[in-house]
LOGUPA-907622 format. One record per residue (C-alpha): x, z, y; residue number from 1. Coordinates in Angstrom, 1 decimal, m for minus. Layout:
N
ATOM      c1      c3      c2    n
ATOM       X       Z       Y  NUM
...
END
This chain:
456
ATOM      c1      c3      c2    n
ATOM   m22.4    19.5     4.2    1
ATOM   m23.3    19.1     0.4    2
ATOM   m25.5    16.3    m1.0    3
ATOM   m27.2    15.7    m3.9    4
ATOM   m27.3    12.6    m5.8    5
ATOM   m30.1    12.3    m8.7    6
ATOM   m29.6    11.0   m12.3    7
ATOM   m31.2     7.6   m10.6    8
ATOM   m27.6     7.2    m8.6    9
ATOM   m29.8     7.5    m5.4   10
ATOM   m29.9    10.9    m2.4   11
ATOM   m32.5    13.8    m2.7   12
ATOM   m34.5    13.9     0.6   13
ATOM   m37.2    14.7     2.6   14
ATOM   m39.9    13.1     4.5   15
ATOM   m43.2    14.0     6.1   16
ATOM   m46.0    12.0     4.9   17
ATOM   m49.4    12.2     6.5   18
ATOM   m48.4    15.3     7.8   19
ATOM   m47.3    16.9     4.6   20
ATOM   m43.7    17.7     3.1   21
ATOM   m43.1    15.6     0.4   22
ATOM   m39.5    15.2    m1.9   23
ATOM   m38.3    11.7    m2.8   24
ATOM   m34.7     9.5    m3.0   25
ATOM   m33.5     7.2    m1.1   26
ATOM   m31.0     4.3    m1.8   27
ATOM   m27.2     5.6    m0.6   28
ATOM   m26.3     3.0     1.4   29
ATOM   m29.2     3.1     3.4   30
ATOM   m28.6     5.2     6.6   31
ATOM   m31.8     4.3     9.0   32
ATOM   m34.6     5.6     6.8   33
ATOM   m37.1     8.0     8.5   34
ATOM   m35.9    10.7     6.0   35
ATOM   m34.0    14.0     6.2   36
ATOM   m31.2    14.3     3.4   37
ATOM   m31.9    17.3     1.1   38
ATOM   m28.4    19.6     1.7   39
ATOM   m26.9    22.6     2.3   40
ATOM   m24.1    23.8     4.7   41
ATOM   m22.4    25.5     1.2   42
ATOM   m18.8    24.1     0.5   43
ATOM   m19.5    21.3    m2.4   44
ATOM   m16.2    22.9    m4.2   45
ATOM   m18.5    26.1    m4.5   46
ATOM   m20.6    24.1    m7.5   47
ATOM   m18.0    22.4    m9.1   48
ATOM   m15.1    23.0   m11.6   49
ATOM   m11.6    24.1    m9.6   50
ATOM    m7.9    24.1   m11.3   51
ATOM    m8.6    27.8   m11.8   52
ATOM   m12.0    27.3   m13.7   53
ATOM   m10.2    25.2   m15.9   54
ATOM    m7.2    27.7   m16.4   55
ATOM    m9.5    30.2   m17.6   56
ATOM   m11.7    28.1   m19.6   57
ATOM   m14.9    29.1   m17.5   58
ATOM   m17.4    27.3   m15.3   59
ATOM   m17.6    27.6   m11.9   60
ATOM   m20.6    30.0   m10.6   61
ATOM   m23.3    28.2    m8.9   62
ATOM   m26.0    30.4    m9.2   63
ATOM   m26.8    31.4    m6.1   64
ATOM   m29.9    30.9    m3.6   65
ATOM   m29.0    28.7    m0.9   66
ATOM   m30.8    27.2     2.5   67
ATOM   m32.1    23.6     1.6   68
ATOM   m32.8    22.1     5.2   69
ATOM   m36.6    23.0     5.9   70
ATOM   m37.0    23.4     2.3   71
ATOM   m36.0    27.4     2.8   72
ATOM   m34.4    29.0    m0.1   73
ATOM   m33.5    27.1    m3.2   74
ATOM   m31.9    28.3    m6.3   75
ATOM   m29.0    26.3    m7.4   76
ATOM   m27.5    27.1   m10.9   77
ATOM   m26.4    25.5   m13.9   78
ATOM   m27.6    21.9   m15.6   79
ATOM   m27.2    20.8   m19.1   80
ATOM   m24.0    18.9   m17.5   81
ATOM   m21.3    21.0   m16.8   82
ATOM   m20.8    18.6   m12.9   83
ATOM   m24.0    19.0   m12.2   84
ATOM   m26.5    21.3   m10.7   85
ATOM   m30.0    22.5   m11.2   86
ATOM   m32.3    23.1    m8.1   87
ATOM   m35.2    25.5    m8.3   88
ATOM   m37.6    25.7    m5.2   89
ATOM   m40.6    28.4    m5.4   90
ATOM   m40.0    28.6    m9.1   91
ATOM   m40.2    24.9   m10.2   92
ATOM   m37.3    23.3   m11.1   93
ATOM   m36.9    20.0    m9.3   94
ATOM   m36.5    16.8   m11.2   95
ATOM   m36.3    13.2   m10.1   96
ATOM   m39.0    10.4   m11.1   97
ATOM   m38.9     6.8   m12.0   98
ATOM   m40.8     6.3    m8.6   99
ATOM   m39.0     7.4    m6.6  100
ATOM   m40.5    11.2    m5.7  101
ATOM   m38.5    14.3    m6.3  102
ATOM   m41.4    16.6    m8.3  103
ATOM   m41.0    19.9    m9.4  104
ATOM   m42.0    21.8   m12.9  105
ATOM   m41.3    25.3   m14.0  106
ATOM   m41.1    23.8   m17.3  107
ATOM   m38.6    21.0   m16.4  108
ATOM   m36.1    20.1   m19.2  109
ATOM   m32.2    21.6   m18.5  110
ATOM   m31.1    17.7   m18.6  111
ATOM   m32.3    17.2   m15.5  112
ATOM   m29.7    17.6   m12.4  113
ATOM   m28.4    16.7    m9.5  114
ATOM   m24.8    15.6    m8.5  115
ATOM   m23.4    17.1    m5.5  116
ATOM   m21.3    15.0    m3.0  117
ATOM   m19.8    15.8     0.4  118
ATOM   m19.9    14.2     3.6  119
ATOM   m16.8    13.0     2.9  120
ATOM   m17.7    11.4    m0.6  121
ATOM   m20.8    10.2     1.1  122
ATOM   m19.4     8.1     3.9  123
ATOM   m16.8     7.0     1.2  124
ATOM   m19.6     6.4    m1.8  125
ATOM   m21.0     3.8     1.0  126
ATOM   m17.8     2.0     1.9  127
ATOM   m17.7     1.4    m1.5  128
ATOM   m21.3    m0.2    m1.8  129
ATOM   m21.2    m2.4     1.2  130
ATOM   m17.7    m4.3     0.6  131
ATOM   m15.7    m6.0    m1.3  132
ATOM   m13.2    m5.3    m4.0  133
ATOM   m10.5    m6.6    m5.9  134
ATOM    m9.8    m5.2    m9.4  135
ATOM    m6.3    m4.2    m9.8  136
ATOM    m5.5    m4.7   m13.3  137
ATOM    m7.3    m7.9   m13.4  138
ATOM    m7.3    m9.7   m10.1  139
ATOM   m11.2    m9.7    m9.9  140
ATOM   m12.8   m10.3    m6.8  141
ATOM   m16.3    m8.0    m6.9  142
ATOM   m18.5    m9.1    m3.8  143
ATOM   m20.2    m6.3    m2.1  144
ATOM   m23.5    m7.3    m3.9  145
ATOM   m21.5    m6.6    m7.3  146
ATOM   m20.9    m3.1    m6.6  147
ATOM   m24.3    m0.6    m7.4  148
ATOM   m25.3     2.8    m8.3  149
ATOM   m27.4     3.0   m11.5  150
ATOM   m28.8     5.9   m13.7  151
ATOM   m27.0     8.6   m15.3  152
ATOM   m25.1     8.1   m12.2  153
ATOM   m23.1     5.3   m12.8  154
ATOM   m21.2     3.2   m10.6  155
ATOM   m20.9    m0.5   m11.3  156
ATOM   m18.0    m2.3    m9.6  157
ATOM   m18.7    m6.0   m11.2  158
ATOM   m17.5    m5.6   m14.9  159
ATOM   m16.3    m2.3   m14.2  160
ATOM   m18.7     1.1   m15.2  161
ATOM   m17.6     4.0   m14.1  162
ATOM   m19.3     7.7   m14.7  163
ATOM   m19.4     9.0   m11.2  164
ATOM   m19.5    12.5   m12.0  165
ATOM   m15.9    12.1   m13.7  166
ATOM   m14.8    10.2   m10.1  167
ATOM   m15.7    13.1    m7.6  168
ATOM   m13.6    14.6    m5.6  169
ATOM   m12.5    10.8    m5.3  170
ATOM    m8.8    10.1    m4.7  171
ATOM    m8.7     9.6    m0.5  172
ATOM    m4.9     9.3     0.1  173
ATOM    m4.6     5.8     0.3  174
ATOM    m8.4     5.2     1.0  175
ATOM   m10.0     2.7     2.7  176
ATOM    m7.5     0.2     1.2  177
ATOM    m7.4     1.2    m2.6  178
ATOM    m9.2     3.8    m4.7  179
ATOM    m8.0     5.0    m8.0  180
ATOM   m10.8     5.7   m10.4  181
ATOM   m11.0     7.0   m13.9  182
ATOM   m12.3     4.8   m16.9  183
ATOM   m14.0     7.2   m19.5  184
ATOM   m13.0    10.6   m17.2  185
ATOM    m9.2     8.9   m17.9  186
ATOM    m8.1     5.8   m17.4  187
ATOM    m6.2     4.6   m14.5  188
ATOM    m7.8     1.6   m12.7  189
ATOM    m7.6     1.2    m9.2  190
ATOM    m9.9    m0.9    m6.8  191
ATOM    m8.0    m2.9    m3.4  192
ATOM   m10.3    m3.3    m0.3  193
ATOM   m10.7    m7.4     0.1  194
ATOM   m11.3    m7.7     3.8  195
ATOM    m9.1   m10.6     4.7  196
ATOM    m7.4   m11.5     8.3  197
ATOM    m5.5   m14.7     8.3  198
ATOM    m3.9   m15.1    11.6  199
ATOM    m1.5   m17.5    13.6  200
ATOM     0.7   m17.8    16.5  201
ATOM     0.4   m20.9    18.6  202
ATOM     1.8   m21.5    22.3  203
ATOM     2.3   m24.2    25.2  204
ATOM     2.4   m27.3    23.1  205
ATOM    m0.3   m29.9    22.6  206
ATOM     1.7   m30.5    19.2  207
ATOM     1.5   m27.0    17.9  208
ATOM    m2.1   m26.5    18.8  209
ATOM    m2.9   m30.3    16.9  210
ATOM    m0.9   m28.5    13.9  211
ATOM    m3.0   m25.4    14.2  212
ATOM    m6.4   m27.4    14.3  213
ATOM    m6.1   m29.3    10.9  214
ATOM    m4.8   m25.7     9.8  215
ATOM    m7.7   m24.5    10.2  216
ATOM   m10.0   m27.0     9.2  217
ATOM    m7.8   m27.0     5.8  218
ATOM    m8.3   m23.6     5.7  219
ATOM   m12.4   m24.0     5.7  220
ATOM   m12.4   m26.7     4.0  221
ATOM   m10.4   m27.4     1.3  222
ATOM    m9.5   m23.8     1.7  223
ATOM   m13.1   m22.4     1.6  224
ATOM   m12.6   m19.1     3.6  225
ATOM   m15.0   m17.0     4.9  226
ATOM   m13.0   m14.5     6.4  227
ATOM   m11.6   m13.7     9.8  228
ATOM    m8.9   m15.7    11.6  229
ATOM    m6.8   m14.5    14.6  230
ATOM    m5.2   m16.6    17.0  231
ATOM    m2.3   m14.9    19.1  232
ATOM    m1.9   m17.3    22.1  233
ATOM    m1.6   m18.2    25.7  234
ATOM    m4.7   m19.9    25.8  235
ATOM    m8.1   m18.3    26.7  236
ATOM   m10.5   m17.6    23.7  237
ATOM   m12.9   m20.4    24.9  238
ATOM    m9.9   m22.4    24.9  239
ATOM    m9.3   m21.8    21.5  240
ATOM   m12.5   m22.1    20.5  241
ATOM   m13.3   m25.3    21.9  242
ATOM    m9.8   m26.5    19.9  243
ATOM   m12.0   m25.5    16.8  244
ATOM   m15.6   m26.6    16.5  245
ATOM   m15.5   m26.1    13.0  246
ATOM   m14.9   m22.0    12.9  247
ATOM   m17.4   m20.1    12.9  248
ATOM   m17.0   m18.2    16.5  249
ATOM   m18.3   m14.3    15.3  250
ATOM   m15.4   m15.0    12.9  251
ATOM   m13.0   m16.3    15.3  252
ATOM   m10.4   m13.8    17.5  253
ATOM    m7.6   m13.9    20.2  254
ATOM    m4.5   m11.7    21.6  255
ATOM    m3.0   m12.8    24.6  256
ATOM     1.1   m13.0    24.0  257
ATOM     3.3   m15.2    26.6  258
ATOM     6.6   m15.8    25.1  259
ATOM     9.3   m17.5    27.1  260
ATOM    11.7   m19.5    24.5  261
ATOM    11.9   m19.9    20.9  262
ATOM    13.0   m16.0    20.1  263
ATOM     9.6   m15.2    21.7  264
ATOM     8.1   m18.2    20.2  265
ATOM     9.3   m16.5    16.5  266
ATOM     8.8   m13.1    17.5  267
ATOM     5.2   m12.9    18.2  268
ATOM     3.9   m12.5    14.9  269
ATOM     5.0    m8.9    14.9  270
ATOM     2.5    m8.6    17.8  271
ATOM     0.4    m7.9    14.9  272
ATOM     1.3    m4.1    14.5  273
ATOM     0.1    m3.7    18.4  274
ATOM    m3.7    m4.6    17.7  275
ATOM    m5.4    m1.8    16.3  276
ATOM    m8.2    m3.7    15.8  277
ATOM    m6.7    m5.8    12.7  278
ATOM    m5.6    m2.2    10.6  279
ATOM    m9.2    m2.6     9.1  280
ATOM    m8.7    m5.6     7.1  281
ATOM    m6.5    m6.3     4.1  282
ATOM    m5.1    m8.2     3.1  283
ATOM    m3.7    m9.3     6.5  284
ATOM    m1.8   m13.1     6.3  285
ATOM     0.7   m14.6     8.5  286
ATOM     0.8   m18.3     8.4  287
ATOM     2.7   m20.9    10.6  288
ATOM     0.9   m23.6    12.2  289
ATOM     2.5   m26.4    10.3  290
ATOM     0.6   m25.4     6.9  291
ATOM    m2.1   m27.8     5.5  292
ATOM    m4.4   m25.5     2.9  293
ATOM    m5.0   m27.9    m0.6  294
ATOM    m7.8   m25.8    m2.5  295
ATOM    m9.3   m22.4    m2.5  296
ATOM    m7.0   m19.6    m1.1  297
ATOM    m9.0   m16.3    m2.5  298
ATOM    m6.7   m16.4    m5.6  299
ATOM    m3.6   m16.0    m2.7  300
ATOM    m5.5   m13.4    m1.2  301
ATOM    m6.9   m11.2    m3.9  302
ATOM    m2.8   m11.5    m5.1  303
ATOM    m2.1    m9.9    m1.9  304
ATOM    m4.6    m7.5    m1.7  305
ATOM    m2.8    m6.4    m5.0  306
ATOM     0.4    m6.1    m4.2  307
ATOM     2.2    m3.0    m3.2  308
ATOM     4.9    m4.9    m0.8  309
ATOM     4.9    m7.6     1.9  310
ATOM     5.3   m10.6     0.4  311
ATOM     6.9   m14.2     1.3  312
ATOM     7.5   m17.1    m0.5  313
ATOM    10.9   m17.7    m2.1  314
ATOM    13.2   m20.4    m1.4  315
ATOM    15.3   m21.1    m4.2  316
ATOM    17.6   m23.4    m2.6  317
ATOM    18.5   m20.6     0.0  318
ATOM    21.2   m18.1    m1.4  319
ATOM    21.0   m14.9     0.3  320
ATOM    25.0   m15.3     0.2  321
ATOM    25.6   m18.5     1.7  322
ATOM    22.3   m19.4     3.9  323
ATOM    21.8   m18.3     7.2  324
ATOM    18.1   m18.8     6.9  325
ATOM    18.4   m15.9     4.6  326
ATOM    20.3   m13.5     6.5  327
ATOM    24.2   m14.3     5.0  328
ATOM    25.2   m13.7     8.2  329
ATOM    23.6   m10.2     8.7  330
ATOM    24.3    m9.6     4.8  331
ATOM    28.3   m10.8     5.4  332
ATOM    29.0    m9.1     8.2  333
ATOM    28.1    m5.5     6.2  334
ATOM    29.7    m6.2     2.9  335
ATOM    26.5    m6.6     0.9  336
ATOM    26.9    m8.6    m2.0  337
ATOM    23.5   m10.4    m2.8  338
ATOM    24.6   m12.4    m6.1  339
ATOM    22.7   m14.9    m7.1  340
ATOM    19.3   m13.9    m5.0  341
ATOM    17.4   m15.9    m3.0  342
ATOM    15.7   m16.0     0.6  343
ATOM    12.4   m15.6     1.1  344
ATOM    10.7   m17.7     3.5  345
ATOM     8.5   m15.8     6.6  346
ATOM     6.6   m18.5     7.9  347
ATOM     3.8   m17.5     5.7  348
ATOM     4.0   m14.1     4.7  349
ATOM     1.1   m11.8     3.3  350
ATOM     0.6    m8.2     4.6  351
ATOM    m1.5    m6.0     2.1  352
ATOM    m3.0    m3.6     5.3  353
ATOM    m1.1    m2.8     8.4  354
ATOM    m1.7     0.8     8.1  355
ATOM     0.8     1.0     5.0  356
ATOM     3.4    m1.3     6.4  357
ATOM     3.8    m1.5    10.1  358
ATOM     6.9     0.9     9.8  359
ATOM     8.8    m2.0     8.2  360
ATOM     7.0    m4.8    10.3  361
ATOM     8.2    m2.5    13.4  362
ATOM    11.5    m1.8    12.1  363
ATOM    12.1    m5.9    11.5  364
ATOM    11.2    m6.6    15.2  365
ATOM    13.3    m3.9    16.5  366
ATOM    16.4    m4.9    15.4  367
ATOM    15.2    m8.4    16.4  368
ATOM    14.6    m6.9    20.2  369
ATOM    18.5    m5.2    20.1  370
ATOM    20.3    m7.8    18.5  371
ATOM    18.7   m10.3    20.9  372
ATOM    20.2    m7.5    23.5  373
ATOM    23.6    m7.2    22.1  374
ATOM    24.5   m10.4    21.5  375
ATOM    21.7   m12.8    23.3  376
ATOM    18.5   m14.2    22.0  377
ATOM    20.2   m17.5    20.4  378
ATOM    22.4   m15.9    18.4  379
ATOM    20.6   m15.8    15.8  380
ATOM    19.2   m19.4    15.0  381
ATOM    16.6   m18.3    12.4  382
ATOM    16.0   m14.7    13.9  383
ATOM    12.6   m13.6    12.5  384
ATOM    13.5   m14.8     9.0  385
ATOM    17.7   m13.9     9.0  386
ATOM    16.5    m9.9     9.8  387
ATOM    13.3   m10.1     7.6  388
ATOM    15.5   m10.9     4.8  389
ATOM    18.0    m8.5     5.9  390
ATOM    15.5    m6.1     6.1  391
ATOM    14.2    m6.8     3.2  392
ATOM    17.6    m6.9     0.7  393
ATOM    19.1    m3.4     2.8  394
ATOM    15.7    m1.5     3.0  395
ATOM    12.2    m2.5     1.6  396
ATOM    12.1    m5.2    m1.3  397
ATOM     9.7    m7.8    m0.2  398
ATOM     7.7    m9.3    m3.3  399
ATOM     6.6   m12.8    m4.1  400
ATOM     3.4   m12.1    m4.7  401
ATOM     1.9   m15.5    m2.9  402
ATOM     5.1   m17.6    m3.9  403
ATOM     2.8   m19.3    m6.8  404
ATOM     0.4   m20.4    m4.1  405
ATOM     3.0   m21.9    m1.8  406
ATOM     4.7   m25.1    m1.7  407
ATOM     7.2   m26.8     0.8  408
ATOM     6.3   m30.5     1.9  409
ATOM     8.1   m32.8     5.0  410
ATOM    11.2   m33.8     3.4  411
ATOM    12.4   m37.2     4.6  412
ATOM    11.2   m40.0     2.7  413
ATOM     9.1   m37.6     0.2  414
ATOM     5.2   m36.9    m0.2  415
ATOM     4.1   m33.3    m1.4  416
ATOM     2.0   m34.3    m4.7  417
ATOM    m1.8   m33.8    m4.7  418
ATOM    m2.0   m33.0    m8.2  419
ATOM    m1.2   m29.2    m8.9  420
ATOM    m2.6   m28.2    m5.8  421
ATOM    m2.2   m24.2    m5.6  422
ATOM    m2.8   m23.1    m1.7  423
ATOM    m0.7   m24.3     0.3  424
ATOM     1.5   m27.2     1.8  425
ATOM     4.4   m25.6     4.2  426
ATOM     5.7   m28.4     6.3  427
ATOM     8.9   m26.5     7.8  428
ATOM    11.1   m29.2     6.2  429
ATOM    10.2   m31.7     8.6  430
ATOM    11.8   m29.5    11.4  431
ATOM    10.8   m31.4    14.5  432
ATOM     7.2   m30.8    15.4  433
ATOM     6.0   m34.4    16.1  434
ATOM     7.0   m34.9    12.2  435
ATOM     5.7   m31.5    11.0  436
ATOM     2.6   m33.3    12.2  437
ATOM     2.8   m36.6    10.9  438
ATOM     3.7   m34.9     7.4  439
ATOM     0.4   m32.9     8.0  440
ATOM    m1.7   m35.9     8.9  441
ATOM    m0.5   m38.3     6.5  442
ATOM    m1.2   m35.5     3.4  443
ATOM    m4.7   m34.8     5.0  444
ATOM    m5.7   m38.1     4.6  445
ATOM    m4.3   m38.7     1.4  446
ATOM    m6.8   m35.5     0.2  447
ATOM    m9.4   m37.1     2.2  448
ATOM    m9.2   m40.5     0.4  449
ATOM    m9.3   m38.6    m2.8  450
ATOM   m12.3   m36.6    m2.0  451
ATOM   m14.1   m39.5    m1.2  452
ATOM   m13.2   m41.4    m4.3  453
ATOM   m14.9   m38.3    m6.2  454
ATOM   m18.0   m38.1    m4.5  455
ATOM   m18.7   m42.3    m5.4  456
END
């Protein structure tokens, strides 16, 4: 079906009113309204401008009488704008007022016209109004409310104005996570869908789940997210919810996983790729339990939302060559020669969408699953992180997109600083979990003790 959009940025329709036809617009995003959309079953490409058009110098040929719904036959022909159309029903030329009516005048001005949109563009055009969106070039995050349709039809993502009749057909092929639009009719600028999952893995002990509690009441808190959060367990959900008072429970998910040893324990993240449920958001996060959130993450996740690659935090002290953390092993044993580079480090790791990614996230655990079958499920002491950054250096460059919102805290006799604060504390270092959560207490109530100092 074909559409058409007024000058006003809202939909042509039709409604009865007190028993008589009458012509109006109605916002796009609003699909309950007691209105019939004014269309026509005529291929939108018929009215616009095709590669051959623009060969030959030409317009395409609209003018043709079509069926408009109820309306009957309409004449659709050329407007003053070369991407629009005219609309003339029973010789008056249709025009669209401040007040929302559709009126017609034989006299009407050639200015006047209508924009048509597909189905397609439709259902896209309201995707785009009822999210959110982070600006590529600049990192802005443009709430949902931010994002309007305006006169001359113009399309306001936050700071950015765009001419919608110089954005249609829109760019679908890697829609709904990013869009590619056209400044001016021409210059690149692409929009990232901000629909964040952070998720976790947490199983059997009461020391984990402790660790994954003040997690997440970091990751409100300090944190301030107001996004979704996944928990892949063995407990029930009302287990897990009970655990967490604090979250929000329309906001709050499970997956059932029952790993049997630490392979399992390591391997469950990639569970992930299994729920189709979670390829709607991006970007999608990773995080250990042992993390402790500092200040507010959305600069962490609009990065990822960003970035073209998986991404993990460096760890500079971890030479690909020498570190089995960082897949020497797997890297020495085929001859690769990684120089000077460094691991990354996978226990927080940011996903820009499943869709895009899942072949690498699939391919990482299946060589996890047959090495673990070849040469048994120890033999690889850091197995999730040794193949991701085996994967990574042979296959699929990971970036380090979230690396400047990471830091690494739980070194013996060491305190991560509060000043400086960026995103994250990682307490890996501390290795065994009853210290992982000692280091995570002890820096929790040193942020405590400063809040409180602040607020008098």
């Amino acid at each position: 079906m074909t559409y058409f959009l007024t000058f006003h940025g809202k939909l042509a329709c039709l409604a009865l009113h007190d028993g008589a036809l009458i012509m109006l617009q109605c916002p796009v995003e609003a699909t309950d309204l007691a209105v019939e959309l004014l269309s026509t079953d005529v291929p939108v490409e018929r009215f616009r401008v095709q590669f051959d058009d623009y060969l030959a110098d030409r317009l395409p040929t609209p003018e043709q009488t079509v069926a408009l719904n109820i309306l009957g036959e309409c004449r659709i022909g050329h407007a003053h704008h070369p991407r629009c159309v005219s609309l003339t029903w029973r010789g008056q030329r249709l025009y669209a007022l401040d007040d929302g009516r559709v009126a017609g005048d034989a006299g009407a001005p050639d200015w006047e016209g209508f924009l048509p949109i597909s189905d397609t563009e439709l259902a896209m055009l309201r995707t785009l109004l009822t999210s959110d969106w982070v600006v590529r070039s600049s990192g802005a995050l443009v709430r949902a409310a931010e994002v309007a349709l305006g006169p001359w039809y113009s399309l306001r993502i936050g700071a950015l104005e765009l001419d919608l009749r110089y954005q249609l057909p829109f760019d679908d092929a890697q829609w709904p996570f990013r869009l590619t639009v056209l400044k001016e009719g021409w210059r690149i600028e692409q929009i990232c869908l901000y629909r964040p999952l952070i998720y976790f893995t947490a199983f059997r002990s009461e020391v984990i789940f402790e660790q994954f509690r003040i997690a997440i009441e970091s990751l409100l808190d300090l944190g301030r997210y107001d996004g979704e959060v996944l928990a892949i367990t063995d407990q029930s959900a009302d287990a897990i919810a009970t655990m967490l008072p604090a979250m929000p429970p329309e906001r709050l998910h499970t997956a059932d996983a029952s790993p049997a040893d630490t392979a399992g324990f390591v391997a469950a993240r990639f569970k992930i790729v299994d729920l189709p449920w979670a390829a709607q958001f991006q970007p999608v996060m990773f995080m250990d339990c042992d993390v402790v959130f500092d200040c507010a993450i959305e600069p962490m996740l609009c990065a990822v939302a960003r970035s073209d690659q998986i991404t993990a935090p460096l760890e500079p002290f971890s030479p690909m060559r020498s570190s089995p953390a960082a897949g020497s092993g797997l890297l020495q044993i085929e001859g690769l020669a990684p120089g000077f580079a460094v691991g990354m480090n996978f226990g927080t790791v940011g996903i820009p969408n499943l869709p895009a990614h899942a072949p690498t996230l699939r391919l990482i655990r299946r060589i996890m699953m047959d090495h673990s079958a070849l040469h048994g499920r120890t033999a690889l002491p850091y197995l999730d992180q040794e193949v991701a950054n085996y994967v990574s250096f042979r296959l699929t460059s990971f970036g380090a997109a979230i690396h400047p919102f990471v830091r690494y805290g739980g070194w013996p006799n060491t305190e991560p600083s509060t000043d400086g604060r960026c995103g994250l504390v990682h307490f890996w270092p501390a290795l065994r979990g009853e210290d992982k959560l000692a280091a995570m207490l002890r820096y929790r109530a040193r942020l405590h003790a400063i809040a409180e100092v602040r607020n008098g």
